[in-house]
VOBA-1610 file (N, C-alpha, C; in pm, whole numbers, padded with zeros to 5 digits, always signed):
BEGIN
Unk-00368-01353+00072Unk-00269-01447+00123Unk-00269-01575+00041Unk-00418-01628-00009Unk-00403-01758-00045Unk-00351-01706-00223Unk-00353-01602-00272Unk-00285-01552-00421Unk-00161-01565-00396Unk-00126-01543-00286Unk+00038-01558-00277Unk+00091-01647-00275Unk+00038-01726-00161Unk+00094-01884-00166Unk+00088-01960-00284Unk-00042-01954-00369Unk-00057-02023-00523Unk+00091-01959-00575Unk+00118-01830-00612Unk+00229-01775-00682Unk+00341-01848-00649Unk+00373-01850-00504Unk+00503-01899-00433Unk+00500-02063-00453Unk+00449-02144-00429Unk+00428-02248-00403Unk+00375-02370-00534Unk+00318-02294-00622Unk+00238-02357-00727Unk+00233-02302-00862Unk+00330-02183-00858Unk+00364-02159-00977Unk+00415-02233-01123Unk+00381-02186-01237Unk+00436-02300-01302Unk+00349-02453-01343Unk+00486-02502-01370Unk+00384-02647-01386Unk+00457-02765-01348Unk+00415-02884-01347Unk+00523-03027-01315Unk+00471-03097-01364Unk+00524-03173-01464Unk+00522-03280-01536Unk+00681-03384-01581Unk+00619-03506-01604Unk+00675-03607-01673Unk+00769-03598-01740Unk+00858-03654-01823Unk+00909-03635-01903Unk+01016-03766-01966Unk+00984-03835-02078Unk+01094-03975-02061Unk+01217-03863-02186Unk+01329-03926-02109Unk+01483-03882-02146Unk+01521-04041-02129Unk+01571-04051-02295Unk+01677-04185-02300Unk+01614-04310-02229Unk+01471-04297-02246Unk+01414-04416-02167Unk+01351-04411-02074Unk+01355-04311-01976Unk+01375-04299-01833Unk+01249-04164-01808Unk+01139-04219-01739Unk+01109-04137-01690Unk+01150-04025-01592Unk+01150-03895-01597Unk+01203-03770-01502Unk+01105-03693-01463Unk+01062-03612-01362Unk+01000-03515-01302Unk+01041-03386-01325Unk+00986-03326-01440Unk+01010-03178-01478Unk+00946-03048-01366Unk+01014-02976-01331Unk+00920-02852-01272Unk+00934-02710-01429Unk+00866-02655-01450Unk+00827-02543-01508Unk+00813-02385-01460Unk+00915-02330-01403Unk+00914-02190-01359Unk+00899-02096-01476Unk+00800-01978-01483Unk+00844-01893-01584Unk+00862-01959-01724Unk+01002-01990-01803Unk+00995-02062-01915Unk+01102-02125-01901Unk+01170-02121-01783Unk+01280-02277-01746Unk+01201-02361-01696Unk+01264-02506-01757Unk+01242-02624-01719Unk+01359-02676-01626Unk+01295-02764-01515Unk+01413-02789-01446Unk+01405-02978-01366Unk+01475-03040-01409Unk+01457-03180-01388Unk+01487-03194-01209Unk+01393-03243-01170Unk+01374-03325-01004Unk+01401-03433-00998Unk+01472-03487-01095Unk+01514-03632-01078Unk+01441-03729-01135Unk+01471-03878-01146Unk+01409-03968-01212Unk+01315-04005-01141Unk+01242-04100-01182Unk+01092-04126-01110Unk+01142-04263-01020Unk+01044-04202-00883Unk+01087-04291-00806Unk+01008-04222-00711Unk+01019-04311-00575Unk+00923-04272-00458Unk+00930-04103-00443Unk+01064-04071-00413Unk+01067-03981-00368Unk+00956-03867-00464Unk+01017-03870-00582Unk+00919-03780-00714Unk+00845-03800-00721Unk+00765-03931-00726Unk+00636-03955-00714Unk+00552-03878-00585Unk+00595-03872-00478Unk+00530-03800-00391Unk+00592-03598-00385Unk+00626-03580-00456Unk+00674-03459-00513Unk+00549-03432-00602Unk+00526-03482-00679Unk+00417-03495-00803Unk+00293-03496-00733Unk+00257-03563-00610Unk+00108-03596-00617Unk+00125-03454-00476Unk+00223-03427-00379Unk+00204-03330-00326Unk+00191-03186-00442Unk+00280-03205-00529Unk+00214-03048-00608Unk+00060-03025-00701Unk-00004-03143-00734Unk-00044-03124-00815Unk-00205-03139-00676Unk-00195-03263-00590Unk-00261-03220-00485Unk-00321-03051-00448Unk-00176-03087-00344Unk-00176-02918-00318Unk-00210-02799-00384Unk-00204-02802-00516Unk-00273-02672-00594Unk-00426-02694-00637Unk-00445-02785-00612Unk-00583-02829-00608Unk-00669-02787-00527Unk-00609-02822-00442Unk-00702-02794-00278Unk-00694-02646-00266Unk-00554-02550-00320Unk-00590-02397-00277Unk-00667-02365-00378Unk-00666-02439-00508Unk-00779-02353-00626Unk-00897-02355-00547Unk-00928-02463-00473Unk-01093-02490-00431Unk-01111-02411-00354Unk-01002-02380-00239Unk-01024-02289-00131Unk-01013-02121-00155Unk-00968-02085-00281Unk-00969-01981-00342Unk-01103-01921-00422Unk-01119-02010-00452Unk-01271-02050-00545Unk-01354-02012-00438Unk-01378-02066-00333Unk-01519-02058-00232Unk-01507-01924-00127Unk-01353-01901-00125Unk-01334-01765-00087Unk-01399-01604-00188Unk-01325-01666-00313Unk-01406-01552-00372Unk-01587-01551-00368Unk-01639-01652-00350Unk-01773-01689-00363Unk-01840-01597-00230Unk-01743-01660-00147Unk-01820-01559-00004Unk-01729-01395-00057Unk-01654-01367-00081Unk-01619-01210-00087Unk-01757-01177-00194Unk-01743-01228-00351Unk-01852-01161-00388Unk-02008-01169-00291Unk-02048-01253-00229Unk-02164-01251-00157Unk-02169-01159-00073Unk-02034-01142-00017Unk-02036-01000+00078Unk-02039-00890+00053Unk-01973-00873-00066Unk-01967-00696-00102Unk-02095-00625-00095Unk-02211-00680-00173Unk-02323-00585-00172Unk-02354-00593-00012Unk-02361-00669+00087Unk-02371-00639+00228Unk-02311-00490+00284Unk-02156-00536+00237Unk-02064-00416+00306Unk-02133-00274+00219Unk-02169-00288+00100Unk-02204-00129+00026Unk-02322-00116+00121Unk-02444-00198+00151Unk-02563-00156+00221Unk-02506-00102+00350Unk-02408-00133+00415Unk-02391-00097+00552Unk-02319+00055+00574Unk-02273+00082+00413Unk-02198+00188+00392Unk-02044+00165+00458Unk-02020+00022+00447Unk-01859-00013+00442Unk-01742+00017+00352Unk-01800+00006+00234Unk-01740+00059+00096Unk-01670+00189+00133Unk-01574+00218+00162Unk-01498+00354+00172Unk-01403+00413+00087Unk-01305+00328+00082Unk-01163+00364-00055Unk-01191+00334-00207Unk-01192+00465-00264Unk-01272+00496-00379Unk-01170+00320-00479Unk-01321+00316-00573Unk-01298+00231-00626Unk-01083+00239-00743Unk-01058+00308-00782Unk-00965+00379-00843Unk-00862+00341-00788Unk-00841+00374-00724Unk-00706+00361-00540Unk-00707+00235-00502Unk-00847+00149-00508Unk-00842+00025-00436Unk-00753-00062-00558Unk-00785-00041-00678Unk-00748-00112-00740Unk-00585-00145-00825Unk-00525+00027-00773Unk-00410+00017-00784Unk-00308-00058-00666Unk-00398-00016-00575Unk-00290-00061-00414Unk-00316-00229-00473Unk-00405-00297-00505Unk-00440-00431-00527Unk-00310-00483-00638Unk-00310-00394-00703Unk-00218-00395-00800Unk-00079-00473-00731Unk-00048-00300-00704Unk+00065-00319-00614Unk+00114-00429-00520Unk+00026-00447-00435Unk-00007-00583-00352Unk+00039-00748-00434Unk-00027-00756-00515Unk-00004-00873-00610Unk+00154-00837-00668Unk+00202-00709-00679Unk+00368-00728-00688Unk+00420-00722-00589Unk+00405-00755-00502Unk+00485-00776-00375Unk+00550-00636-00303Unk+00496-00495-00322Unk+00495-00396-00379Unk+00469-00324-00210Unk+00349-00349-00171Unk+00318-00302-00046Unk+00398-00336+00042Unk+00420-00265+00133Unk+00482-00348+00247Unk+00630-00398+00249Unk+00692-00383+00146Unk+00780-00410+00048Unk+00885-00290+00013Unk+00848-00190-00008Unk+00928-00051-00041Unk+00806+00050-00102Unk+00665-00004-00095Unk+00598+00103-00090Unk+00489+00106+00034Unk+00476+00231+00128Unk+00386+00200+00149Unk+00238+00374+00127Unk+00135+00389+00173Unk+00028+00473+00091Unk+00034+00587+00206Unk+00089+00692+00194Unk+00100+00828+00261Unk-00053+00938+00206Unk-00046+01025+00286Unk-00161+01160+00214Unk-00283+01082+00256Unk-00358+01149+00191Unk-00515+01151+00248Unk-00556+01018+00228Unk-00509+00940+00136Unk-00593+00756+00145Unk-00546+00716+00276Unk-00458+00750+00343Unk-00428+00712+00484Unk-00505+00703+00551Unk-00626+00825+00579Unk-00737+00814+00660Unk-00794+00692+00666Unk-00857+00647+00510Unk-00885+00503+00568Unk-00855+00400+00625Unk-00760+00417+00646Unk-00708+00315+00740Unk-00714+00352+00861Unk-00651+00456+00918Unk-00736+00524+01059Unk-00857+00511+01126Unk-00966+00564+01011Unk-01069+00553+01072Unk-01122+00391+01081Unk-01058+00286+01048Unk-01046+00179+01052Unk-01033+00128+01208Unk-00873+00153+01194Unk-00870+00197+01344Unk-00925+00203+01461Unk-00992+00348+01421Unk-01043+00433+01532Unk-01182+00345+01546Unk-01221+00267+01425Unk-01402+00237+01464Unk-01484+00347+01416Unk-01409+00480+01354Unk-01545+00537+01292Unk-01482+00580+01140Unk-01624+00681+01112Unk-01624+00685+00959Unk-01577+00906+00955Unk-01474+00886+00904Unk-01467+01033+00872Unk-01512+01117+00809Unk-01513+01222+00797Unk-01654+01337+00723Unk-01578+01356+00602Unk-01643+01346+00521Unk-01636+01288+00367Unk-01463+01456+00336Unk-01516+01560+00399Unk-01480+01713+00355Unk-01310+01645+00317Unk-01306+01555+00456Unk-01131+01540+00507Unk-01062+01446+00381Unk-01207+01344+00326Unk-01135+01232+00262Unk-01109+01258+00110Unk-01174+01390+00067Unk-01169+01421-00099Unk-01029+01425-00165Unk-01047+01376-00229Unk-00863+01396-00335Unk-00894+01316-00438Unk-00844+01375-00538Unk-00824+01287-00693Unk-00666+01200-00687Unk-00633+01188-00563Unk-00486+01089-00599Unk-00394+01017-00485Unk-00306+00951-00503Unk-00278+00897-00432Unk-00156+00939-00409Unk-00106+00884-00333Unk+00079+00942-00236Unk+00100+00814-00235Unk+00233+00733-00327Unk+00317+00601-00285Unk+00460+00703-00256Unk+00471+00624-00103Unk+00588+00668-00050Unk+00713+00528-00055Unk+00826+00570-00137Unk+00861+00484-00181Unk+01007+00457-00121Unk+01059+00376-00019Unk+01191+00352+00044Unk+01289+00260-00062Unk+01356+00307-00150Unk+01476+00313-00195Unk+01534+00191-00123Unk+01563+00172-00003Unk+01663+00101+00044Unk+01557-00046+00136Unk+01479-00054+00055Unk+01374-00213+00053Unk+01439-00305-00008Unk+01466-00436-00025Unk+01468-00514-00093Unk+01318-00511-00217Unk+01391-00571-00329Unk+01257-00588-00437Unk+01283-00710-00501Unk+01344-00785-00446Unk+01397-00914-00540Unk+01263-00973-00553Unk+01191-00970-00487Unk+01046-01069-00481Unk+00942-01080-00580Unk+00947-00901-00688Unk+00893-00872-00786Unk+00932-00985-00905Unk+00827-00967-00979Unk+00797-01078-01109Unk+00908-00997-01205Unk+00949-01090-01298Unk+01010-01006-01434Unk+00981-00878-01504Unk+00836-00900-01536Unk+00775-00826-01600Unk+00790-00640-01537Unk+00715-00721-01365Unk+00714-00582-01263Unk+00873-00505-01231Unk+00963-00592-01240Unk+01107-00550-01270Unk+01121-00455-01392Unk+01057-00471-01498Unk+01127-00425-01619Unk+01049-00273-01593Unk+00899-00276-01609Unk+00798-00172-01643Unk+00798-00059-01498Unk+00796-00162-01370Unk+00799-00099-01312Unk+00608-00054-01188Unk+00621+00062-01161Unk+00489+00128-01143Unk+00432+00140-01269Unk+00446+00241-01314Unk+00417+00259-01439Unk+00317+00166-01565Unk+00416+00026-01577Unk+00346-00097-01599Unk+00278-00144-01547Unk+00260-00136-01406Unk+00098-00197-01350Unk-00032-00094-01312Unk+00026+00022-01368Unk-00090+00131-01369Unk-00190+00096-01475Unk-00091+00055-01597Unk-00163+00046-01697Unk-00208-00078-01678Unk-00221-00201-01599Unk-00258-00303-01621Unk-00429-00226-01539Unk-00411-00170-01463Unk-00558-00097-01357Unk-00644-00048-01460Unk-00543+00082-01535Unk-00612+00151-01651Unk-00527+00214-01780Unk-00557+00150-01898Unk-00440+00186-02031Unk-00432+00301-02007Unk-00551+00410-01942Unk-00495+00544-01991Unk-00414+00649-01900Unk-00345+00564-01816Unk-00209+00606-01718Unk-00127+00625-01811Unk-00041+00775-01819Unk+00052+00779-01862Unk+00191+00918-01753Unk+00286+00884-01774Unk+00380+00926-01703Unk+00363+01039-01747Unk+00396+01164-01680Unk+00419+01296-01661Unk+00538+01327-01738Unk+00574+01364-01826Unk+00709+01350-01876Unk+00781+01238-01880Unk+00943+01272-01928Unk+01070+01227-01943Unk+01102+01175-01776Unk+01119+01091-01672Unk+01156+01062-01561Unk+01049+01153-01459Unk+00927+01127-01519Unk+00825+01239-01408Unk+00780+01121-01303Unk+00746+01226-01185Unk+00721+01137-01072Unk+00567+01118-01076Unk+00490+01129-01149Unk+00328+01143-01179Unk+00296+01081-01283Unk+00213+00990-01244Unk+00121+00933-01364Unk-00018+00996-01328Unk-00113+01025-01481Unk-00225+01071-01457Unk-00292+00947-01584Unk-00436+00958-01494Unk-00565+00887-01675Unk-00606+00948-01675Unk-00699+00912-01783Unk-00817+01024-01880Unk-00893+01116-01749Unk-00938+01030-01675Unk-01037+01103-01577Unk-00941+01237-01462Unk-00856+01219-01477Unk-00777+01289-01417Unk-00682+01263-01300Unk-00696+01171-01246Unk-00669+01028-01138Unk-00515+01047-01161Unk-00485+01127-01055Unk-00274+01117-01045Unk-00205+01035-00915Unk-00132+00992-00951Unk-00089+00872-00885Unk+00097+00930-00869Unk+00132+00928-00786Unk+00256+01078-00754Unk+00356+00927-00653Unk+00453+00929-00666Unk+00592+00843-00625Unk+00700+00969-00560Unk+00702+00905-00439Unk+00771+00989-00347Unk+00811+00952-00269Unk+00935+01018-00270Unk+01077+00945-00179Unk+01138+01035-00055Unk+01194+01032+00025Unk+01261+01126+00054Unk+01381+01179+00035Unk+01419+01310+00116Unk+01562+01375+00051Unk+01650+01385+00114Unk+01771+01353+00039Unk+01861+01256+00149Unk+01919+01382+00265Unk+01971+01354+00361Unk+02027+01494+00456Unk+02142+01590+00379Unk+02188+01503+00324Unk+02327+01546+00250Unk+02348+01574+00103Unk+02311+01646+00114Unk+02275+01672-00087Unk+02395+01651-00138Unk+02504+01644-00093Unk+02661+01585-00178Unk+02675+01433-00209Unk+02559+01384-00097Unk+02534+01219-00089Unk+02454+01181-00274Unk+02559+01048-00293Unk+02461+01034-00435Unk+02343+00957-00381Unk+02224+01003-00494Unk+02091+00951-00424Unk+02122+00806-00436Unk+02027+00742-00432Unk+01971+00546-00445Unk+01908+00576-00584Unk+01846+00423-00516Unk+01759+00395-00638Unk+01623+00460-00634Unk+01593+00510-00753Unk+01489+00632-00770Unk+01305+00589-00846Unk+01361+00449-00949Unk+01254+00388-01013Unk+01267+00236-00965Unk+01174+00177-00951Unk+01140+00064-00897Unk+01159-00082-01048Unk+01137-00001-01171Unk+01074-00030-01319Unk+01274-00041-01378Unk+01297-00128-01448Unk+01441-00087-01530Unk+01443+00015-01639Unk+01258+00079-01700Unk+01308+00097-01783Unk+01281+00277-01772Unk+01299+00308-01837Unk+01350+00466-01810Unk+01224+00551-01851Unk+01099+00521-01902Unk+00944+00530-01886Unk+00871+00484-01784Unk+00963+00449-01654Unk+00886+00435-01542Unk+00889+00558-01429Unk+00790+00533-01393Unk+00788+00672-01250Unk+00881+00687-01153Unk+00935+00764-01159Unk+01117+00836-01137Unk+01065+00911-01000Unk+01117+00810-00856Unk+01018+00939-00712Unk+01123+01022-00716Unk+01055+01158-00666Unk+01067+01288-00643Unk+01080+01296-00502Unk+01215+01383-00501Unk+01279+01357-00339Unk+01165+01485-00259Unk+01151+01425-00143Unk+01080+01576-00073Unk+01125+01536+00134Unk+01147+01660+00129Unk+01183+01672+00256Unk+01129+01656+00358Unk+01151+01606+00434Unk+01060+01546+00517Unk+01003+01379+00583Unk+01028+01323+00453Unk+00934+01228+00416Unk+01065+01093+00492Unk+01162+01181+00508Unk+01241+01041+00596Unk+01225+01013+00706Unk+01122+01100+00784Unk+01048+01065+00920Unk+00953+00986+00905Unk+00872+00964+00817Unk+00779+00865+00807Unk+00851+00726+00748Unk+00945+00738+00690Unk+00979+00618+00675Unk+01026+00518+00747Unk+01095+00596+00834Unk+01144+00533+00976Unk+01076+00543+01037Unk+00901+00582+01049Unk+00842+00548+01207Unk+00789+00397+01168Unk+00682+00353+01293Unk+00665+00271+01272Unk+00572+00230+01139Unk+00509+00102+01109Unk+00422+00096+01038Unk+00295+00022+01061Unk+00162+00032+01028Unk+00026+00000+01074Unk-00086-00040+00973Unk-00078-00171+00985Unk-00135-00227+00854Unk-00324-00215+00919Unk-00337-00193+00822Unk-00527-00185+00786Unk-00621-00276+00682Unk-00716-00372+00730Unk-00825-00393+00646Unk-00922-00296+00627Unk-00945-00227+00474Unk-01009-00127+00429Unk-01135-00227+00341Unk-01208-00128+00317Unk-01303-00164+00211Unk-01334-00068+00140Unk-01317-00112+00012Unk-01324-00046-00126Unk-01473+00006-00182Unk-01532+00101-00222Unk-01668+00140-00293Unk-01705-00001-00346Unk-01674-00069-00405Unk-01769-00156-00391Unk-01805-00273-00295Unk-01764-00268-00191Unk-01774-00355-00107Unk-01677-00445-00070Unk-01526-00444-00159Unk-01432-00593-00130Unk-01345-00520-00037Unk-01252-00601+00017Unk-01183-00616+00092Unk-01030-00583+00067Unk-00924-00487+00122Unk-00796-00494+00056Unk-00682-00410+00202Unk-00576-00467+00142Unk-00502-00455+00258Unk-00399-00320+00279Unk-00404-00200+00349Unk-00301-00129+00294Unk-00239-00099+00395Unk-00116-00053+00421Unk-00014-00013+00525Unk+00056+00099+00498Unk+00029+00142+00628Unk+00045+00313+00596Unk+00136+00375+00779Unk+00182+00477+00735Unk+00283+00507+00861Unk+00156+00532+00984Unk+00260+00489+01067Unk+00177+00537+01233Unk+00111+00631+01240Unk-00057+00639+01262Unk-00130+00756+01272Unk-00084+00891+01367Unk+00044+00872+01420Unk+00099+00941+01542Unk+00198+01041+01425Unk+00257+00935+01345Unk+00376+00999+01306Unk+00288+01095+01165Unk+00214+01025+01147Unk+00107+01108+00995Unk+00068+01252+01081Unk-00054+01270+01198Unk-00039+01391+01234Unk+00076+01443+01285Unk+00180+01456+01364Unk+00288+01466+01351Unk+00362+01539+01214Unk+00383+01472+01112Unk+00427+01515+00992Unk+00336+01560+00912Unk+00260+01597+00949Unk+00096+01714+00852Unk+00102+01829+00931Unk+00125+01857+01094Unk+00168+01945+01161Unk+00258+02017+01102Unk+00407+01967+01075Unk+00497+02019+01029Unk+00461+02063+00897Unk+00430+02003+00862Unk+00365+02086+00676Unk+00315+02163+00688Unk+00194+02217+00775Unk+00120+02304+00779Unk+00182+02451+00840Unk+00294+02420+00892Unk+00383+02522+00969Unk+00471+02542+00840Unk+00489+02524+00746Unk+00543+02564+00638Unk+00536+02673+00534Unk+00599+02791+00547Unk+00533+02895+00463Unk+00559+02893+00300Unk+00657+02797+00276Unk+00648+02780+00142Unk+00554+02662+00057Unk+00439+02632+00152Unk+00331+02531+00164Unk+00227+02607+00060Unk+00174+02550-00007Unk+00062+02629-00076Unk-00049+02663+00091Unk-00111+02783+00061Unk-00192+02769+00178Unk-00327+02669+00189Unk-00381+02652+00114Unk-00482+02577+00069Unk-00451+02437+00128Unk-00323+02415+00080Unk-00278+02268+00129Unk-00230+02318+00301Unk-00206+02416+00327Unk-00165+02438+00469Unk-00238+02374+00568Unk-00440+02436+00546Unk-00528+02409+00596Unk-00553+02279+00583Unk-00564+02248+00498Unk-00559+02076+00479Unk-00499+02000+00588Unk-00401+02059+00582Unk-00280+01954+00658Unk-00297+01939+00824Unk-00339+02059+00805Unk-00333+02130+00991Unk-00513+02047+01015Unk-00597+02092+00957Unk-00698+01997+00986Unk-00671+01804+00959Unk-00578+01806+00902Unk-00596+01638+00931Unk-00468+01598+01040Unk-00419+01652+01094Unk-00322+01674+01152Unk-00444+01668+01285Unk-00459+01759+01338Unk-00604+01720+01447Unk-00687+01639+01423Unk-00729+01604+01322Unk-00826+01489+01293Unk-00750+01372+01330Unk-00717+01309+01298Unk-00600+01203+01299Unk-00553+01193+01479Unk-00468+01271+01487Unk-00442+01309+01644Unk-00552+01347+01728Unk-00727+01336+01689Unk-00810+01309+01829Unk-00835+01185+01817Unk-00828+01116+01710Unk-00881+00984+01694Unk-00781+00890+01825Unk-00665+00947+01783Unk-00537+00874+01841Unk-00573+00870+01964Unk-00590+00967+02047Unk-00615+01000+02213Unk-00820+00983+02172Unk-00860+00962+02127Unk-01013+00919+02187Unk-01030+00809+02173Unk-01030+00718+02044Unk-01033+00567+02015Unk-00884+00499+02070Unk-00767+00567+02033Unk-00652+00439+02033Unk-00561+00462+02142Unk-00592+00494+02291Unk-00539+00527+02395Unk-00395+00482+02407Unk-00425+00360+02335Unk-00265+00284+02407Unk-00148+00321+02272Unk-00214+00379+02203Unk-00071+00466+02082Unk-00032+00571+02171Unk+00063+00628+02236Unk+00094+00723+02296Unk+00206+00817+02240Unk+00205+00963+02268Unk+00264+01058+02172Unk+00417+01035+02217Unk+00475+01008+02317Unk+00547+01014+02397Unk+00644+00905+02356Unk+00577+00765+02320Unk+00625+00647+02262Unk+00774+00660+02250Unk+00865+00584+02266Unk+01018+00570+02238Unk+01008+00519+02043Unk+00912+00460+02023Unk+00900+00428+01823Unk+00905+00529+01779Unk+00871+00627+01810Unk+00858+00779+01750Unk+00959+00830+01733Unk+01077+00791+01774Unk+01231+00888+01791Unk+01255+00928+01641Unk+01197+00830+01518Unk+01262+00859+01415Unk+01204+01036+01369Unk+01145+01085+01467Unk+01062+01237+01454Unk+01174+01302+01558Unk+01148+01459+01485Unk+01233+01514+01579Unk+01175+01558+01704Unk+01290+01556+01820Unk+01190+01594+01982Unk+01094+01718+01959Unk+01155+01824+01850Unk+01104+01945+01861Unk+00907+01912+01804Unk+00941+01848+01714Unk+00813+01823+01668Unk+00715+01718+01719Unk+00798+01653+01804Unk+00707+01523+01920Unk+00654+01569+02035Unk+00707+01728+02075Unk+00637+01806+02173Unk+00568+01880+02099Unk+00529+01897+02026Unk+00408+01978+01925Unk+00266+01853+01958Unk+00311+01749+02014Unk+00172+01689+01972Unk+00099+01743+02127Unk+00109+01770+02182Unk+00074+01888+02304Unk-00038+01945+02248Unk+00023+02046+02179Unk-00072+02089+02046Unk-00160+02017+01993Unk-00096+01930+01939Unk-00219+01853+01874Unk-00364+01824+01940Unk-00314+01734+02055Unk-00442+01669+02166Unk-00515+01796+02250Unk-00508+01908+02224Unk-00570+02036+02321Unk-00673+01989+02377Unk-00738+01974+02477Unk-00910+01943+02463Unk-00980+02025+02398Unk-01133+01994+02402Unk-01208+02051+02345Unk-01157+02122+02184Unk-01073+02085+02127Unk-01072+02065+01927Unk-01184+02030+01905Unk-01200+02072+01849Unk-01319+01973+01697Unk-01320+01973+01581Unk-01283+01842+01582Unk-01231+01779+01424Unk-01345+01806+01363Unk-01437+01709+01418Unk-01613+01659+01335Unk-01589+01554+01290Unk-01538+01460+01365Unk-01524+01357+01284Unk-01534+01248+01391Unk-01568+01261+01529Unk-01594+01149+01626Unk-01729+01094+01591Unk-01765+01032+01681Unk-01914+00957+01679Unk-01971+01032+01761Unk-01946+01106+01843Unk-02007+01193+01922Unk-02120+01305+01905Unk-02001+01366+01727Unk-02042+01449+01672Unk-02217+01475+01694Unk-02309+01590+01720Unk-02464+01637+01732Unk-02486+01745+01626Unk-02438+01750+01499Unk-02501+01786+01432Unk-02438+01704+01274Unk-02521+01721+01242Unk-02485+01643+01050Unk-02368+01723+00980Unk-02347+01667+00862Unk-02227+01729+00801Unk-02308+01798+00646Unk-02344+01939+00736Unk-02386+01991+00643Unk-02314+02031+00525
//
């Protein structure tokens, strides 16, 4: 929050400037200069509020990071550290472009962490494995808020700011992968009307940015609600991600898993986090209810499936309850 406000508020620079004699109050955006008028009370307290004011958040930014680094090795001893280091640092990415929350938000299995956030517990490692991430990307967001740069390049361009060796999947591919193998996949949904011309597809102007890939389905999660999470990253820091309603995630992993043109592999997947997810909901988060009127953006047929979901006696393995280890 306090990175943002510096950006918004203190960007740039302000200075002086004599024209024809006359002292003026320059502001500095980007690489326009822009005159505030001649010097006088009013500018003068223009001047000592900006140059003040960015003062006081450097300091308070400064002593913030001082306690985050002091904390991290705490949170790794406590085994807080959860969202692999890789992921944390792209969503961070993202975040600093105004990116989250914004027209992207983090679908698929990094979701869990935020759940079990949630819920108050820690999920069995089996559920949380994946080499990649899911940005689910709404087309019809505003993005004016993005920097120049993040305008031009796009995703794409701030992958590589995480790690040079992100590169796009092809000619307009919806996948970036690095060296280590780490794929990072942009996904949109598909519109009802395939005669309908799509939107906007890349976030980036330039035509080497990650191009989302329509998939069906994915316009139910966009319209449910949304549920922001403090996570913590493998090494211990702190980061913010927002991800669809844990109602509407099992919900729409249900439906995947009922899919026969589903790889099966991913079937099981789905259908186990689909119950995982949905006992947490009814054991830790009572007052999310399946029934909810927020949910409409799901179809009725599949909002009476969560019936299904809550059966008693399931077992995920993933409560606190759990009496035996995860062998």
């Amino acid at each position: 929050m306090t990175q943002g406000e510096l950006d918004r508020r203190f960007s740039g620079s302000m200075s002086w400037k004599t024209v024809g004699g006359r002292d003026y109050l320059y502001r500095k955006r980007r690489d326009a200069w822009k005159s505030l008028g001649p010097r006088g009370a009013e500018t003068e307290a223009i001047a000592l509020q900006f140059h003040d004011g960015r003062t006081r958040l450097q300091e308070r930014m400064a002593g913030l990071a001082a306690r985050l680094d002091a904390m991290a090795p705490v949170n790794r001893a406590l085994n807080l550290g959860r969202l692999p280091l890789i992921a944390a640092r792209i969503l961070r990415a993202l975040g600093r472009a105004n990116l989250i929350g914004s027209g992207i938000e983090v679908v698929g299995t990094n979701a869990l962490f935020a759940y079990e956030r949630f819920a108050g517990v820690q999920i069995a490692g089996a559920h949380l494995a994946t080499a990649d991430v899911d940005l689910l990307f709404d087309a019809r967001r505003s993005l004016r808020l993005m920097a120049p740069e993040v305008s031009l390049t796009g995703v794409a361009g701030l992958l590589r700011r995480v790690d040079h060796s992100f590169e796009v999947m092809g000619q307009g591919g919806f996948r970036a992968i690095n060296r280590d193998g780490y794929m990072v996949d942009l996904i949109t949904p598909a519109p009802k009307d395939l005669m309908v011309k799509r939107g906007r597809s890349r976030i980036g102007a330039e035509a080497t940015d990650l191009e989302a890939v329509e998939i069906e389905g994915l316009a139910w999660l966009v319209n449910s609600p949304k549920a922001t999470a403090t996570v913590i990253d493998a090494r211990g820091y702190p980061l913010t991600m927002i991800v669809p309603d844990p109602r509407a995630f099992a919900l729409h992993k249900l439906w995947l898993a009922g899919r026969q043109d589903r790889d099966p592999l991913k079937r099981e997947r789905d259908r186990a986090q689909a119950h995982l997810v949905a006992s947490l909901v009814t054991s830790r988060l009572p007052h999310l209810r399946f029934d909810d009127p927020a949910l409409a953006a799901l179809p009725r047929a599949l909002r009476k499936q969560s019936a299904f979901l809550t059966e008693a006696g399931r077992d995920t393995g993933s409560g606190p309850s759990r009496l035996e280890p995860d062998w």
